[in-house]
Biopython code that builds the backbone (N, CA, C, O; Angstrom):
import numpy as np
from Bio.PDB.StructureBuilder import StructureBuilder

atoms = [
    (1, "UNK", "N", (0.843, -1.166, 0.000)),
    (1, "UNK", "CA", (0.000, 0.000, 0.000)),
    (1, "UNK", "C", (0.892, 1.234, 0.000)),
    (1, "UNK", "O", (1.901, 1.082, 0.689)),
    (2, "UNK", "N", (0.758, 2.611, -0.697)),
    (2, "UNK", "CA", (1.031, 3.294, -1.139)),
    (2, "UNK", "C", (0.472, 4.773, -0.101)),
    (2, "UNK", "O", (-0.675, 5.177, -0.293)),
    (3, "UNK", "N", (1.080, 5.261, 0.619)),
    (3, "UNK", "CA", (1.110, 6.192, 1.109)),
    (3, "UNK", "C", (1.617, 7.186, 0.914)),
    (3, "UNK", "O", (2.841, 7.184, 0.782)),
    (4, "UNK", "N", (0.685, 8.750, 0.792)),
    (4, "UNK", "CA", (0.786, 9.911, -0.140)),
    (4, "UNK", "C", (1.916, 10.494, 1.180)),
    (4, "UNK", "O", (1.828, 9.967, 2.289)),
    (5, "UNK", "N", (2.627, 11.262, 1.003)),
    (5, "UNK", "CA", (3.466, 12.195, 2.213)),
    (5, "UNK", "C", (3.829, 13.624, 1.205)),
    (5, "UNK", "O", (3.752, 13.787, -0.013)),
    (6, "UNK", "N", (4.198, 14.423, 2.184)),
    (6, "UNK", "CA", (4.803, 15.658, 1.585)),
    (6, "UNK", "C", (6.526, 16.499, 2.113)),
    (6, "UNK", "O", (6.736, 17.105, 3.164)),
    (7, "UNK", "N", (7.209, 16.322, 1.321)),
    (7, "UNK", "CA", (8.592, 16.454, 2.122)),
    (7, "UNK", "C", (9.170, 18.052, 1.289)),
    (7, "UNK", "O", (8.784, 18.498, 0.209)),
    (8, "UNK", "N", (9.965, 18.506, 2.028)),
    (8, "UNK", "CA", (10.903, 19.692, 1.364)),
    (8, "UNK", "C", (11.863, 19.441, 1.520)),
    (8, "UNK", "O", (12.409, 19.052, 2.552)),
    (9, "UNK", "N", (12.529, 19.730, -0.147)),
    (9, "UNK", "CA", (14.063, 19.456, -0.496)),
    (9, "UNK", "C", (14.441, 20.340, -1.177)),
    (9, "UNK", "O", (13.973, 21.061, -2.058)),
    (10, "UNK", "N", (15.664, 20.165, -0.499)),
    (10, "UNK", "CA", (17.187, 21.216, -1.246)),
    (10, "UNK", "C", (16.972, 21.517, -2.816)),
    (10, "UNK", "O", (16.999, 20.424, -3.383)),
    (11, "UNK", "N", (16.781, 22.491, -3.693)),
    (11, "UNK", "CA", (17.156, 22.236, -4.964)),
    (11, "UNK", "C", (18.069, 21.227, -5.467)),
    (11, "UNK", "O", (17.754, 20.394, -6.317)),
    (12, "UNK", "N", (19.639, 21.358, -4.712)),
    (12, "UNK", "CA", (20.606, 20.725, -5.288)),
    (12, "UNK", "C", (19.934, 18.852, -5.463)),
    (12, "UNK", "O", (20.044, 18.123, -6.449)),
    (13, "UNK", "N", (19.269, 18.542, -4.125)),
    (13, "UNK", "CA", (18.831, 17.194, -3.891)),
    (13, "UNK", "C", (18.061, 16.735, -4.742)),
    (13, "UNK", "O", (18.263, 15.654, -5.294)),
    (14, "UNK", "N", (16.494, 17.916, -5.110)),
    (14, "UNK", "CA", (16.038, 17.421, -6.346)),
    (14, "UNK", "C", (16.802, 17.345, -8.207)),
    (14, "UNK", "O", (16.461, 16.672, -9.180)),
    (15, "UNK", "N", (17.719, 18.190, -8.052)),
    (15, "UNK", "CA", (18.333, 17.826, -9.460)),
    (15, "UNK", "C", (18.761, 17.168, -9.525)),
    (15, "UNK", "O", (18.845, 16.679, -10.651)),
    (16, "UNK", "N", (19.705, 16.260, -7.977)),
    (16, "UNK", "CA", (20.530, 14.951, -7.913)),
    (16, "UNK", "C", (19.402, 14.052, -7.822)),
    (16, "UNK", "O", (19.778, 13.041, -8.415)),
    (17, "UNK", "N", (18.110, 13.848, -7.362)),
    (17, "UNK", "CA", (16.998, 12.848, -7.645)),
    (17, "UNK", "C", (16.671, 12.672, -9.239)),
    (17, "UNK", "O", (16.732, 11.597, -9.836)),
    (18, "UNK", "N", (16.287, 14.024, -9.858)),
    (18, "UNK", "CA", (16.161, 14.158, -11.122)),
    (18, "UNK", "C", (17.508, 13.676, -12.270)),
    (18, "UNK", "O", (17.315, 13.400, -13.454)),
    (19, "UNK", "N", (18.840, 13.665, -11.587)),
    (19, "UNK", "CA", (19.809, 12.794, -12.780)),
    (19, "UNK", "C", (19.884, 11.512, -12.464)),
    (19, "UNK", "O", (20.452, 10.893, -13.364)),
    (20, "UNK", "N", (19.528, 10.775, -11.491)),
    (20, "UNK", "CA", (19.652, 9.400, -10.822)),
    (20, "UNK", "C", (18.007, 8.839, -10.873)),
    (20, "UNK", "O", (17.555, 7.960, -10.139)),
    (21, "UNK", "N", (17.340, 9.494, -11.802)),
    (21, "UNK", "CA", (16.098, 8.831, -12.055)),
    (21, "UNK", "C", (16.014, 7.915, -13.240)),
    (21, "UNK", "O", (16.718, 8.379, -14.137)),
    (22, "UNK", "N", (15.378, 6.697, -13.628)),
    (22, "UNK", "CA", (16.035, 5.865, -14.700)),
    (22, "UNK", "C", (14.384, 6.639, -16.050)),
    (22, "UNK", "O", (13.439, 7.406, -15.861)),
    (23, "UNK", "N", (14.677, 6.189, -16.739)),
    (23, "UNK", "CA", (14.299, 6.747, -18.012)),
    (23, "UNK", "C", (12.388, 5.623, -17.303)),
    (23, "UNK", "O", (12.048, 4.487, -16.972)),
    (24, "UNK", "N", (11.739, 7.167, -17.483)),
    (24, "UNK", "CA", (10.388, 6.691, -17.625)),
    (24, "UNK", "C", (10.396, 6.413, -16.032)),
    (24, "UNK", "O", (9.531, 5.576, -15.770)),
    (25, "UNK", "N", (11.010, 6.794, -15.031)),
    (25, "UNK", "CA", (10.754, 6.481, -13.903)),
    (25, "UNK", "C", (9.994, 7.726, -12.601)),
    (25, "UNK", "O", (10.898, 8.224, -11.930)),
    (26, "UNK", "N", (8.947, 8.103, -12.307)),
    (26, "UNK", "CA", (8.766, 9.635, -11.224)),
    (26, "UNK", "C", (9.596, 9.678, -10.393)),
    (26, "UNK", "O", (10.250, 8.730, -9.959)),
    (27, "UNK", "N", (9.660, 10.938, -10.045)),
    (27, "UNK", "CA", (10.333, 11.848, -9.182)),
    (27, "UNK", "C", (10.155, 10.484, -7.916)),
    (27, "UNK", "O", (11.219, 10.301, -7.323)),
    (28, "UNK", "N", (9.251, 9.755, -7.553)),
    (28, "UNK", "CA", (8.580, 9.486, -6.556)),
    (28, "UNK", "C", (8.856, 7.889, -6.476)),
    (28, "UNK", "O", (8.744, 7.243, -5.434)),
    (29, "UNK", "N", (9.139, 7.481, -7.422)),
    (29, "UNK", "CA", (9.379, 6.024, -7.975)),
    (29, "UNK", "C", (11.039, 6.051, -7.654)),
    (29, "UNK", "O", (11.628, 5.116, -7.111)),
    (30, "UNK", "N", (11.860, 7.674, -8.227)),
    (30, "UNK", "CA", (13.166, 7.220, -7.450)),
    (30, "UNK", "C", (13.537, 7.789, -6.370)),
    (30, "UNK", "O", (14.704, 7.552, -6.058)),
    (31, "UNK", "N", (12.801, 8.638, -5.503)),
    (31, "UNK", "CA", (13.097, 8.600, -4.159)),
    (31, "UNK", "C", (12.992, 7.397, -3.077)),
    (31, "UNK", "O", (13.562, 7.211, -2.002)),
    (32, "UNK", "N", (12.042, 6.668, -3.795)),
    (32, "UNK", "CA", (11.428, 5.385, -2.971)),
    (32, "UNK", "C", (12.358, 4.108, -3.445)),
    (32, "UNK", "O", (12.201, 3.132, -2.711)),
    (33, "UNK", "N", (13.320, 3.913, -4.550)),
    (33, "UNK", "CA", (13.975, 3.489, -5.057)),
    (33, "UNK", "C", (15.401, 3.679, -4.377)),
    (33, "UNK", "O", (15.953, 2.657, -3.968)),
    (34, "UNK", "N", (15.980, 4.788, -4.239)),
    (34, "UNK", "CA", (17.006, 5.418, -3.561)),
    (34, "UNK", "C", (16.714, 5.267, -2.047)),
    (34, "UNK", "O", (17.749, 5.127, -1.395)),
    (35, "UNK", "N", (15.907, 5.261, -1.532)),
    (35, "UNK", "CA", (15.290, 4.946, 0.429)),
    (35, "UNK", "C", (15.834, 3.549, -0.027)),
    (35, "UNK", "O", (17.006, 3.400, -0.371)),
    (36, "UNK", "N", (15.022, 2.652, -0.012)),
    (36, "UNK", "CA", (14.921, 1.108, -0.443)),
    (36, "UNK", "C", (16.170, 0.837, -0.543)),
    (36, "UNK", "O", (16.468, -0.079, 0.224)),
    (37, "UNK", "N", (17.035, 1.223, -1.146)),
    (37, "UNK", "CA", (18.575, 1.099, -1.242)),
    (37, "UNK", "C", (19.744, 1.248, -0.132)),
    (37, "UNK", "O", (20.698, 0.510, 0.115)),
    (38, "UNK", "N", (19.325, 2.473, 0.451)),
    (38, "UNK", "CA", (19.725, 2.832, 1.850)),
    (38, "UNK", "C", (19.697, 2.405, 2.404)),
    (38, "UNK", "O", (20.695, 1.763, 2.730)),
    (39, "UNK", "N", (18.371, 2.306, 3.174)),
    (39, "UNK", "CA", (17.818, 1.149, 4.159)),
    (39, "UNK", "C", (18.475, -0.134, 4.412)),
    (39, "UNK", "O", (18.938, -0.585, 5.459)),
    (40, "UNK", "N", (18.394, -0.831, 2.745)),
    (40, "UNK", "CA", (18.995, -2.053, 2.706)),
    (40, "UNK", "C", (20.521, -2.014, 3.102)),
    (40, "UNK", "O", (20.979, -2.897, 3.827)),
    (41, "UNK", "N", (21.065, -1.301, 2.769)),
    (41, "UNK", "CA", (22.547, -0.686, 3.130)),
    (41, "UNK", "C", (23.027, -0.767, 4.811)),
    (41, "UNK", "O", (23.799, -1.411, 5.522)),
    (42, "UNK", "N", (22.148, 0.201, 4.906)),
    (42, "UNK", "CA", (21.937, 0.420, 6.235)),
    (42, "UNK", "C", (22.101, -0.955, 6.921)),
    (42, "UNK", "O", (23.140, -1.229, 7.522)),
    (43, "UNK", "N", (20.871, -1.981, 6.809)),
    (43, "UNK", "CA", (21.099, -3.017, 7.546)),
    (43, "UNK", "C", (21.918, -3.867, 7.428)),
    (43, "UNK", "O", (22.257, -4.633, 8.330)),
    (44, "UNK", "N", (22.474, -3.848, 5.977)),
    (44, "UNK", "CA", (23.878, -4.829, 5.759)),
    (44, "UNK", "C", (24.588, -4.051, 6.288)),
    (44, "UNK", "O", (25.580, -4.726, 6.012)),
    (45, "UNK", "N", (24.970, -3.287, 6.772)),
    (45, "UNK", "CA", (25.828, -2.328, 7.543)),
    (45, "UNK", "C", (25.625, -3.136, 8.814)),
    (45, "UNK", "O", (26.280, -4.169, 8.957)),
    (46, "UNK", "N", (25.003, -2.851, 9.491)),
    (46, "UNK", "CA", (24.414, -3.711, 10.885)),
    (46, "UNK", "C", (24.693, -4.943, 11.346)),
    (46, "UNK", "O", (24.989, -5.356, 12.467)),
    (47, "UNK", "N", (24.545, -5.482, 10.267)),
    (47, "UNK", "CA", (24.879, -7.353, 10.127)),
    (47, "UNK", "C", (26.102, -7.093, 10.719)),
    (47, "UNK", "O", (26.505, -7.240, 11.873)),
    (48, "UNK", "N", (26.737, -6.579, 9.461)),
    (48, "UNK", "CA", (28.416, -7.010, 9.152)),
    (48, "UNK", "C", (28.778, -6.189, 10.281)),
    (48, "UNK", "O", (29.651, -6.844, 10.851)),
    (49, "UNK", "N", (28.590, -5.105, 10.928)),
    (49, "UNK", "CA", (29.213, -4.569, 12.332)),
    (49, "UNK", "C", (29.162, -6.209, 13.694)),
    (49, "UNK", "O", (30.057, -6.604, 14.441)),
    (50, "UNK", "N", (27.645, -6.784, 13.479)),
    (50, "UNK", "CA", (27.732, -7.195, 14.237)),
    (50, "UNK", "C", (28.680, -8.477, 14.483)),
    (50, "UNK", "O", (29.366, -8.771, 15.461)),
    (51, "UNK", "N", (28.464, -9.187, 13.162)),
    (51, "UNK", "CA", (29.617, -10.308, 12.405)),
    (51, "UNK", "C", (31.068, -10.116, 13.277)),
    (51, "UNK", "O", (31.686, -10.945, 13.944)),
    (52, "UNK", "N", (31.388, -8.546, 12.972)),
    (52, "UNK", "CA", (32.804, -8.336, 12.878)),
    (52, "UNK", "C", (33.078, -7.989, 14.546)),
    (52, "UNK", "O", (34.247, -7.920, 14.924)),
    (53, "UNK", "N", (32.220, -7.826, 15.294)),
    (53, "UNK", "CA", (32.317, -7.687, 16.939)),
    (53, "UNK", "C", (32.354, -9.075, 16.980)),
    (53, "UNK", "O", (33.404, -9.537, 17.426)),
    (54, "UNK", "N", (31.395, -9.966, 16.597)),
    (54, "UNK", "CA", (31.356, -11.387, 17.092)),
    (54, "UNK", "C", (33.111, -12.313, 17.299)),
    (54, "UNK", "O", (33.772, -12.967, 18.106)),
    (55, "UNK", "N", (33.142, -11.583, 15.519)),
    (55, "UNK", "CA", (34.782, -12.394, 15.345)),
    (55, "UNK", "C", (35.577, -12.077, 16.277)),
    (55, "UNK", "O", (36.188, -12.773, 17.088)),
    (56, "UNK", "N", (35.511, -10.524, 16.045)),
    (56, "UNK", "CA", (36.701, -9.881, 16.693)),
    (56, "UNK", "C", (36.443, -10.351, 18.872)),
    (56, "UNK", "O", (37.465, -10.766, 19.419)),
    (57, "UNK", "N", (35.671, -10.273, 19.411)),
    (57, "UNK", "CA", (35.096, -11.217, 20.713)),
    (57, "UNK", "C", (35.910, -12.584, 20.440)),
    (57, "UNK", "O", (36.322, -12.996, 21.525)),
    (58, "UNK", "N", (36.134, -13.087, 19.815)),
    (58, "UNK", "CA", (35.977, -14.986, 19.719)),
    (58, "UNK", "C", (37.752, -14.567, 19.127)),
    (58, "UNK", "O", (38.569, -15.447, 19.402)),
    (59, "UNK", "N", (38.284, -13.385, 18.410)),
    (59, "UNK", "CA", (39.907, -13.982, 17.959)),
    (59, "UNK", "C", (40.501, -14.803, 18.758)),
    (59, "UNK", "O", (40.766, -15.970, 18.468)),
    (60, "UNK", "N", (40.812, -14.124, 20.072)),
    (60, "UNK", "CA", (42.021, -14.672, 20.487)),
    (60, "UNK", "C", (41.933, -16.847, 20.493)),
    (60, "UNK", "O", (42.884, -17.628, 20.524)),
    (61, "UNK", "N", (40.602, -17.122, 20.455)),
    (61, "UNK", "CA", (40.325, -18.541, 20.785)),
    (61, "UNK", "C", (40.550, -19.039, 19.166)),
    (61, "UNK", "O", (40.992, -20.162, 18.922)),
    (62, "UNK", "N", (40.236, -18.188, 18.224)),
    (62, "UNK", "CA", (39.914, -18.820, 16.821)),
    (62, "UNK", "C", (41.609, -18.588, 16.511)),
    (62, "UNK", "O", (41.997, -19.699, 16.149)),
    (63, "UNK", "N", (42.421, -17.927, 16.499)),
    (63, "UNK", "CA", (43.981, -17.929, 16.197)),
    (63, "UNK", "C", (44.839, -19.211, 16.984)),
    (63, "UNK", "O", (45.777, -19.922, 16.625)),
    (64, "UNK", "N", (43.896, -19.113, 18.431)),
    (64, "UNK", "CA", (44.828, -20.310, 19.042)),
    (64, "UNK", "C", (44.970, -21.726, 18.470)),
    (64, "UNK", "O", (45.882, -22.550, 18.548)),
    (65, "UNK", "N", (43.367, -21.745, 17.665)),
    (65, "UNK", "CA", (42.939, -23.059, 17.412)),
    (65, "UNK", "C", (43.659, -23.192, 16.064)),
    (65, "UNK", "O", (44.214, -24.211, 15.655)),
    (66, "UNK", "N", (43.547, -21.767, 15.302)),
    (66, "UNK", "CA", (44.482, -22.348, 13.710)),
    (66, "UNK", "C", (45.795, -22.846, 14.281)),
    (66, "UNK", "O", (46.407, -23.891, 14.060)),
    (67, "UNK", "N", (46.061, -21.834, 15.064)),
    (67, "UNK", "CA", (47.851, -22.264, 15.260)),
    (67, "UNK", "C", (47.967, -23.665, 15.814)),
    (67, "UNK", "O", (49.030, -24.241, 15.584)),
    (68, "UNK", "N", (47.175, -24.214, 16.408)),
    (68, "UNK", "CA", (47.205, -25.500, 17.477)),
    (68, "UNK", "C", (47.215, -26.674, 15.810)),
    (68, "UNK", "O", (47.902, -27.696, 15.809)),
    (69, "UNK", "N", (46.506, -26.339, 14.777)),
    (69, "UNK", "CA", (46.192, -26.851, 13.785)),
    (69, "UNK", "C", (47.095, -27.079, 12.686)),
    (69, "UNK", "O", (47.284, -28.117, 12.052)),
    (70, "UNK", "N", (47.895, -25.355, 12.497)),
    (70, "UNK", "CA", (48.892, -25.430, 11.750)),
    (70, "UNK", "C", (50.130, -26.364, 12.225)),
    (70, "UNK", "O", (50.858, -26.923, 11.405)),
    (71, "UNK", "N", (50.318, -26.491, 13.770)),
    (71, "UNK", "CA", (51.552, -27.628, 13.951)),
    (71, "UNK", "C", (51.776, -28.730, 13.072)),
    (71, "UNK", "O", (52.742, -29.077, 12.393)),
    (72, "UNK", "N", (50.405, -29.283, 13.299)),
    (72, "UNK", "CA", (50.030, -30.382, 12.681)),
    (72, "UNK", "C", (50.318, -31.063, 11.172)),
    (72, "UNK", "O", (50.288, -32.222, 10.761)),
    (73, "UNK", "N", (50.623, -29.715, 10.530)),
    (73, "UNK", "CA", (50.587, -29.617, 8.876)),
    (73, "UNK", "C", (52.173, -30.077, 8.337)),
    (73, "UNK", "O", (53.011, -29.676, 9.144)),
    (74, "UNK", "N", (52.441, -30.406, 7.822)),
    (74, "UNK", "CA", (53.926, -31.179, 7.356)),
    (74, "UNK", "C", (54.629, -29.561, 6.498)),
    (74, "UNK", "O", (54.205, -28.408, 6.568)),
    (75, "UNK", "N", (55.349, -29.905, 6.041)),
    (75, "UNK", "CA", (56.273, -28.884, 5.500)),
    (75, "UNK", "C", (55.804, -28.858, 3.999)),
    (75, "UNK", "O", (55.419, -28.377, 5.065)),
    (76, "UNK", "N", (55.370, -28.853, 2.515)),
    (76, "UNK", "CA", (54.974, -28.351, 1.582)),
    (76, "UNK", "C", (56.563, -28.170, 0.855)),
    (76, "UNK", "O", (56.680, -27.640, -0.250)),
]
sb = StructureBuilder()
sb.init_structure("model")
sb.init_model(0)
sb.init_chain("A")
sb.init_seg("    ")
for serial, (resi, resn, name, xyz) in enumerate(atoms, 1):
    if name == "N":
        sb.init_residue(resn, " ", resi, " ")
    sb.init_atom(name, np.array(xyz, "f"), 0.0, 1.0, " ", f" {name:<3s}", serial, name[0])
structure = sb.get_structure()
């Protein structure tokens, strides 16, 4: 469902909406296009912060265990 809103923007913002609009697309089709993008951004942003606390929490145990592993490995 499609909800009407009313926002005020920068000139500069609408001419940068208006060159990043795809051919045959409204003003309104790529603001909601450009959000949608963000957003999604946004939360892959989030993930991967949280990913990278998790790892970075757990190194010192996950290095011990390669190294405990690498002994193991013959010479190449």
């Amino acid at each position: 469902m499609k909800l009407k809103t009313s926002v005020t923007l920068s000139e500069d913002i609408v001419k940068s909406i208006d060159r990043l609009s795809s051919k045959g697309e409204s003003r309104s089709e790529t603001i909601e296009r450009l959000l949608r993008a963000g957003l999604a951004a946004r939360a892959r942003h989030a993930v991967d912060a949280r990913d990278l606390a998790l790892i970075n929490r757990h190194a010192d145990a996950l290095n011990a265990e390669a190294d405990d592993v690498l002994i193991y490995q013959g010479d190449v």
